[in-house]
C-alpha beads as a LAMMPS data file, in Angstrom:
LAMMPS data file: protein, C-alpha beads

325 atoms
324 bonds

1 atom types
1 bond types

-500.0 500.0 xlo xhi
-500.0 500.0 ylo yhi
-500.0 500.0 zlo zhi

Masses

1 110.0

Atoms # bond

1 1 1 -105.589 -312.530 149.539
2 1 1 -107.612 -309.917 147.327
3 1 1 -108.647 -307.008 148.664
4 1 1 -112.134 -307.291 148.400
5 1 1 -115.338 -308.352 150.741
6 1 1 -114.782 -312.021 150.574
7 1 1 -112.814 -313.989 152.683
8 1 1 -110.710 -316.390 150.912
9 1 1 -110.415 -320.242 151.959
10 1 1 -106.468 -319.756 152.280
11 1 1 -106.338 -316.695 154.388
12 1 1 -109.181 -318.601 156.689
13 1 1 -106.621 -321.524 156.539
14 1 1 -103.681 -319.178 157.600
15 1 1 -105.758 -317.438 160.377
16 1 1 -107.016 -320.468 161.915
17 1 1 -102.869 -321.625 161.767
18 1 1 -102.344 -318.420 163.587
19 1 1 -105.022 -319.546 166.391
20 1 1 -102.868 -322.381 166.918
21 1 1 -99.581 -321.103 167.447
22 1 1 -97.504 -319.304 169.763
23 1 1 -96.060 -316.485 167.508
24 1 1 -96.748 -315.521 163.961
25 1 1 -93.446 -317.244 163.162
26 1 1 -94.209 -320.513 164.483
27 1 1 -97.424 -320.414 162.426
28 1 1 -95.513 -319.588 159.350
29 1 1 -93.326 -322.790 159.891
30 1 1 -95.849 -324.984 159.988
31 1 1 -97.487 -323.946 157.198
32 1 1 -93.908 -323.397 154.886
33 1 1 -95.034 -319.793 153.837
34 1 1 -93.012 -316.543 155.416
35 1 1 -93.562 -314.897 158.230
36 1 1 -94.484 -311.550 156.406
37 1 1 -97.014 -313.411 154.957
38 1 1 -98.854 -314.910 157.870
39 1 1 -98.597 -311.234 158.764
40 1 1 -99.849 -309.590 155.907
41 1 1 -102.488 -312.164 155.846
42 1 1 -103.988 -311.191 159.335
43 1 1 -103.722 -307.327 158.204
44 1 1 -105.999 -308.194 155.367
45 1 1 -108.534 -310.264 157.414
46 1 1 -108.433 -307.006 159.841
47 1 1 -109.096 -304.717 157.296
48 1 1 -112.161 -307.083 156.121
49 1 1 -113.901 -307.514 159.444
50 1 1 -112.927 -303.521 160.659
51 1 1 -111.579 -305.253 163.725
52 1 1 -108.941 -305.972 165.347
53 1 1 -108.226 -310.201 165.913
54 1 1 -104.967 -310.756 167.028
55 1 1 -102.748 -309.737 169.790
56 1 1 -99.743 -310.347 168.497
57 1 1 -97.638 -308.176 171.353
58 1 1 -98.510 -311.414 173.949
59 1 1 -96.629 -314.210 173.960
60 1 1 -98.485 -316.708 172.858
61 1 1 -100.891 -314.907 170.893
62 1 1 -104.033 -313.865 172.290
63 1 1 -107.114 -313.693 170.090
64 1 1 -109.638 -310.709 170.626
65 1 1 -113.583 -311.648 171.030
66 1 1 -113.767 -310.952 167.754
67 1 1 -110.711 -313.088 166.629
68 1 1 -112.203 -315.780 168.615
69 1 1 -115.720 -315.793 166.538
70 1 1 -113.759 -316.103 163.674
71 1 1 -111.657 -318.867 164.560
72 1 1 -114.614 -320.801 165.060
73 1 1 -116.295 -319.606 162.056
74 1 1 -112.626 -321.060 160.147
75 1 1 -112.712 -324.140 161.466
76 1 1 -116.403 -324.792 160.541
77 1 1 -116.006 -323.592 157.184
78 1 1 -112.709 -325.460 156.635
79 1 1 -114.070 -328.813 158.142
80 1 1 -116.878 -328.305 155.952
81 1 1 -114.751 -327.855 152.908
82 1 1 -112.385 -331.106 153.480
83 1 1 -115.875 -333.285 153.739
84 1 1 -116.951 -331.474 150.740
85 1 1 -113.428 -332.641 148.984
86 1 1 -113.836 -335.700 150.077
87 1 1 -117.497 -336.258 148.861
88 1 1 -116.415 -335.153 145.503
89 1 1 -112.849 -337.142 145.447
90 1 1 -115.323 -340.534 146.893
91 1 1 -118.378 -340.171 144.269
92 1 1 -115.231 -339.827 141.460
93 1 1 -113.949 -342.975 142.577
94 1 1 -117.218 -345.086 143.023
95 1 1 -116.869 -344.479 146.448
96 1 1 -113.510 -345.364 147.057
97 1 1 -111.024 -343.156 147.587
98 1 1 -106.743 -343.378 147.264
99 1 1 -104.988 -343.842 150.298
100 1 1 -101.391 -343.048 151.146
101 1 1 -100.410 -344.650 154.814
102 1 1 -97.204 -344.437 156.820
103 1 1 -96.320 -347.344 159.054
104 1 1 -93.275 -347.759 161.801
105 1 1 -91.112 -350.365 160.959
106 1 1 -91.507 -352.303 164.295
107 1 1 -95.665 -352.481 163.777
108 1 1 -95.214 -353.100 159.384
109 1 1 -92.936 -355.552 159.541
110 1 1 -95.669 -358.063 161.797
111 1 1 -98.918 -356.506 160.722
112 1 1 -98.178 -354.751 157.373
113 1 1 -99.141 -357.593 155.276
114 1 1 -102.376 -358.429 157.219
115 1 1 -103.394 -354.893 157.021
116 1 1 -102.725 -354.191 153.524
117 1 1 -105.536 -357.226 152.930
118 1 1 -107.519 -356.125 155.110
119 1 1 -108.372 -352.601 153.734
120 1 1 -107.548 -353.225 150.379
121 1 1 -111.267 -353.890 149.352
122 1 1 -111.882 -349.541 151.277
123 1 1 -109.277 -347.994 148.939
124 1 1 -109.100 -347.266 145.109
125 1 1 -105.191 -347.376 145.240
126 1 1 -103.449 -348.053 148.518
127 1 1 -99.313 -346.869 148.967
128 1 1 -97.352 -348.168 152.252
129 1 1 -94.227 -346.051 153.703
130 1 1 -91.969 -347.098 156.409
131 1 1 -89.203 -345.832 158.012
132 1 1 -87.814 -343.570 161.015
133 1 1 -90.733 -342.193 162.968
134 1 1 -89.468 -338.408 162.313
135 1 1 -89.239 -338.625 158.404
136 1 1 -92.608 -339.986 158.424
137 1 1 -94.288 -337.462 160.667
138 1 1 -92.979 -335.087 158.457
139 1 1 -94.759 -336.490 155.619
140 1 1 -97.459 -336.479 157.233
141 1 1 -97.064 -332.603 157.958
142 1 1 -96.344 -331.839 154.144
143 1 1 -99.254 -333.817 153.287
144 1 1 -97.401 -336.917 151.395
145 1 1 -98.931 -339.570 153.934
146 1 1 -102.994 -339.428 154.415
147 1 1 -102.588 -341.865 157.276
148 1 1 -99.615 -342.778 159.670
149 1 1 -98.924 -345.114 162.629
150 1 1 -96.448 -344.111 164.913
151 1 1 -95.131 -343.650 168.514
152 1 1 -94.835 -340.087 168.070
153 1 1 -98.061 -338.418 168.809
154 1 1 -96.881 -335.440 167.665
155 1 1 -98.531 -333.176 170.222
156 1 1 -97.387 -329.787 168.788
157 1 1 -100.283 -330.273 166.334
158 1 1 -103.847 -330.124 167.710
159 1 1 -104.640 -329.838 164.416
160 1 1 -103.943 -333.628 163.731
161 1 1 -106.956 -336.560 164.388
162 1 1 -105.614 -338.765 166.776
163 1 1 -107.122 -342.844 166.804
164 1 1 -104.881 -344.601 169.805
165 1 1 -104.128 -348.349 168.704
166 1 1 -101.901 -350.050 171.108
167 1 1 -99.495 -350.157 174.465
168 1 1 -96.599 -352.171 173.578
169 1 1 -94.446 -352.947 177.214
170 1 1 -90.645 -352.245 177.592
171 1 1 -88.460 -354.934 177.984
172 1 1 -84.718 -355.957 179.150
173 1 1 -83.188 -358.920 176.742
174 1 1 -79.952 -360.073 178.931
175 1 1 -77.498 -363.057 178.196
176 1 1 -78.498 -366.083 179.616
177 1 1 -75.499 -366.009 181.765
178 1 1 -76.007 -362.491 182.887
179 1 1 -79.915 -363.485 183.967
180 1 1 -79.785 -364.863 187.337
181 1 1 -82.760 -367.292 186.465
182 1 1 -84.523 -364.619 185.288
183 1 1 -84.303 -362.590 188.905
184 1 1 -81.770 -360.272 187.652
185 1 1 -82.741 -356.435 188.176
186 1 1 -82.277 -353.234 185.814
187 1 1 -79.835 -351.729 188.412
188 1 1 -77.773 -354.817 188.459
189 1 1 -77.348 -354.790 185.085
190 1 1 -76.690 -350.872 185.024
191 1 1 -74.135 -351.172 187.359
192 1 1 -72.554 -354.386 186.139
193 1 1 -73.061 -354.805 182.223
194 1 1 -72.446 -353.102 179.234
195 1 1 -75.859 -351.391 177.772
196 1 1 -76.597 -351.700 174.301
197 1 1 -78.696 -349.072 172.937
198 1 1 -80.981 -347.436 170.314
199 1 1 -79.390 -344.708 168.626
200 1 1 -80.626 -340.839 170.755
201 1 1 -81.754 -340.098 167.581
202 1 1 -84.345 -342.236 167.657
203 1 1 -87.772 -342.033 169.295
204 1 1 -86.815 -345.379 170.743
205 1 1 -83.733 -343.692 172.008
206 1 1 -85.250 -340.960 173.669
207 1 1 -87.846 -343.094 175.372
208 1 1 -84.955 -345.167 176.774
209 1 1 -83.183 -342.603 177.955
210 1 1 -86.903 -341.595 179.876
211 1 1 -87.041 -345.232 181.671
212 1 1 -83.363 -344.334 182.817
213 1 1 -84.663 -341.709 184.220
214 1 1 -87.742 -342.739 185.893
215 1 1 -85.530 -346.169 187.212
216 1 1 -82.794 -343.594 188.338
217 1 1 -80.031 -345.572 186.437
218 1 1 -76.887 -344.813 184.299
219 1 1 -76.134 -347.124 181.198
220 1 1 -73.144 -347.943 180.468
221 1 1 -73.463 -347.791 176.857
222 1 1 -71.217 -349.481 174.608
223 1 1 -72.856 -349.928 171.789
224 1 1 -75.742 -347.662 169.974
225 1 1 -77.628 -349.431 167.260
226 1 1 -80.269 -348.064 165.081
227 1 1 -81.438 -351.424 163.982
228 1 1 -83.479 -354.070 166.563
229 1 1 -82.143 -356.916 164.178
230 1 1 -78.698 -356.078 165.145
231 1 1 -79.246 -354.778 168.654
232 1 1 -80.583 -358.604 169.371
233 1 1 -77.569 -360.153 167.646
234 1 1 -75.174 -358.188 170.000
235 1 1 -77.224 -359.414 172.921
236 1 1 -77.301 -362.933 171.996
237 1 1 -73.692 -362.660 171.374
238 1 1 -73.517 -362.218 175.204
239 1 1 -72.129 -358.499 174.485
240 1 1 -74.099 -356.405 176.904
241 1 1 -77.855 -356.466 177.988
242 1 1 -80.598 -354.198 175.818
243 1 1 -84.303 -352.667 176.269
244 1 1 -86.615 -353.195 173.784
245 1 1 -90.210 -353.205 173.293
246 1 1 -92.042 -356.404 172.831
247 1 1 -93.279 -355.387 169.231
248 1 1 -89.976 -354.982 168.334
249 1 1 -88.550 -358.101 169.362
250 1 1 -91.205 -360.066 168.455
251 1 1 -90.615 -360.337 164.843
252 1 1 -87.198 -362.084 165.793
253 1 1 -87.507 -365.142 167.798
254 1 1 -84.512 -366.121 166.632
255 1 1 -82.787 -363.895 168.080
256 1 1 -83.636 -364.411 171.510
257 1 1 -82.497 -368.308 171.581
258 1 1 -80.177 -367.857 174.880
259 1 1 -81.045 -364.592 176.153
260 1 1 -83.670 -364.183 178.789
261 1 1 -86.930 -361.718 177.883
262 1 1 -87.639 -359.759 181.893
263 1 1 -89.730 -357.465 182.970
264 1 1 -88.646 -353.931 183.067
265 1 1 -90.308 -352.611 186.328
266 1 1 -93.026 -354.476 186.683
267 1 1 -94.144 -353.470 183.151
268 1 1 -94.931 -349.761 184.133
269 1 1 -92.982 -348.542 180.874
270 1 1 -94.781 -348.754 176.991
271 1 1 -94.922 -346.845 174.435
272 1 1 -97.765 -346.515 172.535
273 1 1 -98.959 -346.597 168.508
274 1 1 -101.497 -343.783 167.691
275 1 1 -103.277 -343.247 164.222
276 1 1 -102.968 -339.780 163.186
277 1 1 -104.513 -338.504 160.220
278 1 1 -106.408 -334.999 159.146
279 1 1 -109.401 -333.993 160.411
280 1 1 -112.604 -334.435 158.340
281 1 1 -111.030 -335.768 155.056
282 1 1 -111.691 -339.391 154.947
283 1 1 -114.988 -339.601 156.138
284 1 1 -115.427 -343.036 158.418
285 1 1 -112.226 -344.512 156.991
286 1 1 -109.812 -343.596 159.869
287 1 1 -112.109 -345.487 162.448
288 1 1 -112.192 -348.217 160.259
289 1 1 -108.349 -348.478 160.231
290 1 1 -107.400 -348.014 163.510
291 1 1 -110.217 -350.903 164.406
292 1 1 -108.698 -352.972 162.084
293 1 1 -105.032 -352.222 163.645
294 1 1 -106.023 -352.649 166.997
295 1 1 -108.035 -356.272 165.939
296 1 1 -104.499 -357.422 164.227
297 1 1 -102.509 -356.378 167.660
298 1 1 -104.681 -358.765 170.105
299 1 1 -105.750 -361.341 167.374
300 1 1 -102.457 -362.122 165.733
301 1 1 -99.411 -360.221 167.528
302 1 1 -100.269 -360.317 170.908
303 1 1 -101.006 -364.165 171.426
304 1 1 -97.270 -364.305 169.704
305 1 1 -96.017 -362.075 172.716
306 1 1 -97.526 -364.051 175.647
307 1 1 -95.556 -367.443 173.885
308 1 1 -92.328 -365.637 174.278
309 1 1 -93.423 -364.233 177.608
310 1 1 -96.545 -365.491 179.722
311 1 1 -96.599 -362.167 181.889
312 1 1 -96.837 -359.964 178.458
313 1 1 -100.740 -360.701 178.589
314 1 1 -101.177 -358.063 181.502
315 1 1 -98.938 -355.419 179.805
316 1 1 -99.687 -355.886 175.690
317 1 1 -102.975 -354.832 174.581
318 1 1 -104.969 -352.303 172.220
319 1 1 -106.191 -349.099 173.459
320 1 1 -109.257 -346.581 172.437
321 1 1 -107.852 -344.068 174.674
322 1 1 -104.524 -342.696 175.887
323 1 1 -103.580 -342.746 179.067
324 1 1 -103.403 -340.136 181.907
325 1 1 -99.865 -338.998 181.994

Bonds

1 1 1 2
2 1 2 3
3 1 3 4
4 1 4 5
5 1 5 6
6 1 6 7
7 1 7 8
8 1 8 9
9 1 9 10
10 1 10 11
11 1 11 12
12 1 12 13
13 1 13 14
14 1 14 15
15 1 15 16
16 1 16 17
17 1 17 18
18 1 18 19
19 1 19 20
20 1 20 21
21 1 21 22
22 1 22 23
23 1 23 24
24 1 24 25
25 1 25 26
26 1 26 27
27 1 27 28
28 1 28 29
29 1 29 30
30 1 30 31
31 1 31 32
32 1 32 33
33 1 33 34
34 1 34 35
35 1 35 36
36 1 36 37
37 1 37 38
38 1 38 39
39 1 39 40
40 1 40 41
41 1 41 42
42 1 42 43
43 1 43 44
44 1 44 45
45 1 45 46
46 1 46 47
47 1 47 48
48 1 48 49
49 1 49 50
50 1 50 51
51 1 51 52
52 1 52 53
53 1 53 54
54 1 54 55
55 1 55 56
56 1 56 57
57 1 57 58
58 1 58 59
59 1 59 60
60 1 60 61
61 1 61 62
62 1 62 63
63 1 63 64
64 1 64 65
65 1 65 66
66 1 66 67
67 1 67 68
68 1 68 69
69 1 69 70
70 1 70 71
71 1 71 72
72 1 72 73
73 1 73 74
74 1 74 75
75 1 75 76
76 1 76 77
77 1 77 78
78 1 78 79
79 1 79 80
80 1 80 81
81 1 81 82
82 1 82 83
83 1 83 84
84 1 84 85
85 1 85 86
86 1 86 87
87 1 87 88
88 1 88 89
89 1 89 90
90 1 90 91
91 1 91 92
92 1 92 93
93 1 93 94
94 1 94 95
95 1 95 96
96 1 96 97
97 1 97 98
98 1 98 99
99 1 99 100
100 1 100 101
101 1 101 102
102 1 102 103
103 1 103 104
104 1 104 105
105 1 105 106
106 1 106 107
107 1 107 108
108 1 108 109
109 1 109 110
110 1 110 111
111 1 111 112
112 1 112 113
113 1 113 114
114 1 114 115
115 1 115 116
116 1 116 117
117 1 117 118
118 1 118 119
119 1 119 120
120 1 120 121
121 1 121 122
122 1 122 123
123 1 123 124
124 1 124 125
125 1 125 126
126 1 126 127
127 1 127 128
128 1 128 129
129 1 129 130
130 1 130 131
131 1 131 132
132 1 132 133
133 1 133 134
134 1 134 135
135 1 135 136
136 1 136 137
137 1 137 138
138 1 138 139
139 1 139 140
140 1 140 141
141 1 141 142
142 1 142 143
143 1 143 144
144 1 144 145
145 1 145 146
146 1 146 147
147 1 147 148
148 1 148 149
149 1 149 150
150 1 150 151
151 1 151 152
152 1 152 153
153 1 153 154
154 1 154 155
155 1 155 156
156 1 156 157
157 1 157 158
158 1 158 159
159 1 159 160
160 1 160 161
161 1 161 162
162 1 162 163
163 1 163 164
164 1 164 165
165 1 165 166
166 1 166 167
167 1 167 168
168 1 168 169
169 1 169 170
170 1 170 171
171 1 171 172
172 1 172 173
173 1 173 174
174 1 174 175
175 1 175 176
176 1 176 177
177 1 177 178
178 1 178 179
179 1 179 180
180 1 180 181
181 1 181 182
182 1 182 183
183 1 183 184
184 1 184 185
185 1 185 186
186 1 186 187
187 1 187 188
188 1 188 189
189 1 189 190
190 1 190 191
191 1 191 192
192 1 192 193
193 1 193 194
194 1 194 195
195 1 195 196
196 1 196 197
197 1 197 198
198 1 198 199
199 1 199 200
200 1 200 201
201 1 201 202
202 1 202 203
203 1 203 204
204 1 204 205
205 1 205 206
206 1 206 207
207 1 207 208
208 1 208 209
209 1 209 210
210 1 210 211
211 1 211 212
212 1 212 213
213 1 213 214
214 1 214 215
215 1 215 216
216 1 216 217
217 1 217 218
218 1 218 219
219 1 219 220
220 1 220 221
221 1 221 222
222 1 222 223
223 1 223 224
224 1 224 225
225 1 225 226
226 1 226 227
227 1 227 228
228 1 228 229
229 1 229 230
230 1 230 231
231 1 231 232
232 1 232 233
233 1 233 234
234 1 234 235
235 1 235 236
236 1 236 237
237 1 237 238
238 1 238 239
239 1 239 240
240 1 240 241
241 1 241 242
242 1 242 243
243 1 243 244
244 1 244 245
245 1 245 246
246 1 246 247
247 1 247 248
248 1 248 249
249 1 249 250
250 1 250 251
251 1 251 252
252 1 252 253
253 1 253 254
254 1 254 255
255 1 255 256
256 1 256 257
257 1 257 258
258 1 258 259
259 1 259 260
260 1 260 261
261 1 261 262
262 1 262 263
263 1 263 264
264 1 264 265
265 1 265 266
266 1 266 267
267 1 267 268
268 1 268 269
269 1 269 270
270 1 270 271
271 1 271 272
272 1 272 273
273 1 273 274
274 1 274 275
275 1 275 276
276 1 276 277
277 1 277 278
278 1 278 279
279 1 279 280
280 1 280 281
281 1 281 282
282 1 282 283
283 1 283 284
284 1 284 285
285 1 285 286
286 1 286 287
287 1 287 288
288 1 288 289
289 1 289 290
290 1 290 291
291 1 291 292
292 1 292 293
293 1 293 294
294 1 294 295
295 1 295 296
296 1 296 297
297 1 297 298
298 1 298 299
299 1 299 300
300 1 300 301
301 1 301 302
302 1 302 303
303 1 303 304
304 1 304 305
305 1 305 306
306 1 306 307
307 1 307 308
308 1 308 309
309 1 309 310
310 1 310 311
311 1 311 312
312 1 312 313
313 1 313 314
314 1 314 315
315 1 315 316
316 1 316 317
317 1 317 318
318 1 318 319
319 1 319 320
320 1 320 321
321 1 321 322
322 1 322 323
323 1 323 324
324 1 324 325
C-alpha cells in the first residue's frame, strides 16, 4: 500500500482478514501473503487513520474502537465492491454470468446430471469438480471453485456464505447372516465382527470415528477403504459389517443384494451438505442453487432412499437451517 491519504481496496481486504483471525500469522495463511506483510499492512493503515487498530499483544487479536469502525467500514466497502464486480461481469455477459461449482462425489454422482440441467439456462459457461471434500474446500479457498457442496462446513471461515441443503442419516450395511433379522445392534457387531471402514483421512472417516464415540464402541477394523463402491463389495462379500450414509449407498443398489440396510441409533447420526460460496458475488444465484439442490434431494433421491429403507423417510430430508449442535 502507497503511502498516501487513500486507503487501498487490498490493504482494506488484508485488515478486515486481520479482524478475522487469531494472530497476524493465521491471517497471513489464509490469505497466502507473509506475515511481514499483513504486518506492514496494518502499520500503514495506522499511520493513515493516526490511530492505533490492532492489539496485536492479545491472543486473539483485539481490535481498538477505532479498529472496530473500520472493520465495519471494510466490510461495507468490500461487499459493495464484489456486487459492483458482479454487476459489471453480469451486464458483460447479457446477464449471465460463468460459474465454476465443486460437488462431493457421494451427492454428483445421483444429482450431478439433474443439476447441471437444471441451472444450465442461469450460467454463461458452467464447470463441475468432484473429488475429496479437502481438495475441494481448498479450491474454494484459492478461489478456483465459485460454488461448492460439501460436508465440510468449513467453520474456520466466517468469511464464507453458507446455504444448508440436506441431512443425509448414518447407516450400518451387515451380511445377511450377521443381521439377526434385522435386530442386530452396533455393539454386537463391534464386539463380534470385523469393521470395514472409510479411510481417517477422510471426512467420512472422521465422522465415523465421532459415532464411535458418541455409541461408546471400538471397531475392529480390518479393512479401510476410500471408495463406497468397494467398501459395499467387501460387505456383500460377507467380510465384515460397514457405516455408511444413505447418499452414499444409494447410488449402488447392487451392492446391497444380501446385506441388510439398519438403523444406526435410531437415526440420531447425519451428516449434512451445505452450499458455501462468497459473500455478495453472485447476486441471487446461490439461493437459486441451493433451492434447486435441496428440490433434487426430496424429489428424486430421497423417494429412492425410503425404497431401500421405509424408516429413511423420518431421517432423509433437505434443510434451510443447521441444526443446534
Amino acid at each position: 500500500m502507497k503511502n498516501n491519504k487513500n486507503i487501498e481496496i487490498g490493504a482494506l481486504r488484508i485488515f478486515a482478514a486481520v479482524t478475522e483471525a487469531d494472530t497476524l500469522t493465521q491471517a497471513a495463511e489464509r490469505l497466502g501473503i507473509t506475515q511481514s506483510a499483513v504486518s506492514q499492512t496494518i502499520k500503514q493503515l495506522e499511520i493513515l487513520t493516526e490511530t492505533q487498530l490492532v492489539i496485536t499483544r492479545s491472543r486473539p487479536i483485539k481490535l481498538t474502537p477505532s479498529g472496530q469502525v473500520l472493520r465495519d467500514y471494510a466490510q461495507q466497502i468490500i461487499n459493495d465492491t464484489q456486487r459492483m464486480l458482479a454487476d459489471v461481469r453480469m451486464t458483460s455477459k447479457g446477464g449471465l454470468l460463468p460459474l465454476s461449482v465443486g460437488m462431493v462425489d457421494s451427492f454428483c454422482d445421483v444429482a450431478g446430471l439433474e443439476f447441471m440441467q437444471r441451472i444450465n439456462s442461469s450460467v454463461s459457461k458452467l464447470s463441475l469438480r468432484t473429488g475429496l471434500g479437502s481438495s475441494l474446500s481448498q479450491d474454494l479457498l484459492n478461489r478456483d471453485l465459485d460454488i461448492l457442496i460439501t460436508s465440510d462446513p468449513i467453520d474456520e471461515h466466517p468469511e464464507l456464505q453458507r446455504h444448508p441443503i440436506l441431512r443425509d442419516p448414518f447407516v450400518m450395511i451387515v451380511p445377511e447372516k450377521y443381521a439377526q433379522n434385522g435386530e442386530v445392534t452396533a455393539a454386537w457387531l463391534a464386539d463380534n465382527i470385523p469393521f470395514i471402514r472409510y479411510t481417517r483421512q477422510s471426512r467420512l472417516g472422521v465422522l465415523t470415528d465421532l459415532i464411535a464415540r458418541r455409541l461408546n464402541i471400538e471397531l475392529q477394523t480390518a479393512y479401510e477403504l476410500d471408495s463406497t463402491q468397494t467398501l459395499l463389495r467387501f460387505v456383500q462379500s460377507g467380510q465384515g459389517w460397514a457405516i455408511t450414509t444413505g447418499l452414499c449407498m444409494v447410488r449402488y443398489p447392487e451392492l446391497l443384494k444380501g446385506c441388510r440396510v439398519l438403523e444406526l441409533a435410531n437415526g440420531a447420526n447425519a451428516r449434512y451438505l451445505t452450499m458455501l460460496c462468497r459473500h455478495n458475488e453472485l447476486n441471487t444465484l446461490p439461493e437459486q442453487i441451493a433451492a434447486i439442490s435441496r428440490s433434487i434431494y426430496t424429489d428424486d433421491i430421497v423417494p429412492q432412499l425410503i425404497e431401500i429403507a421405509p424408516w429413511l423417510k423420518q431421517q432423509a430430508y433437505s434443510i434451510t437451517d443447521m441444526p443446534a449442535i
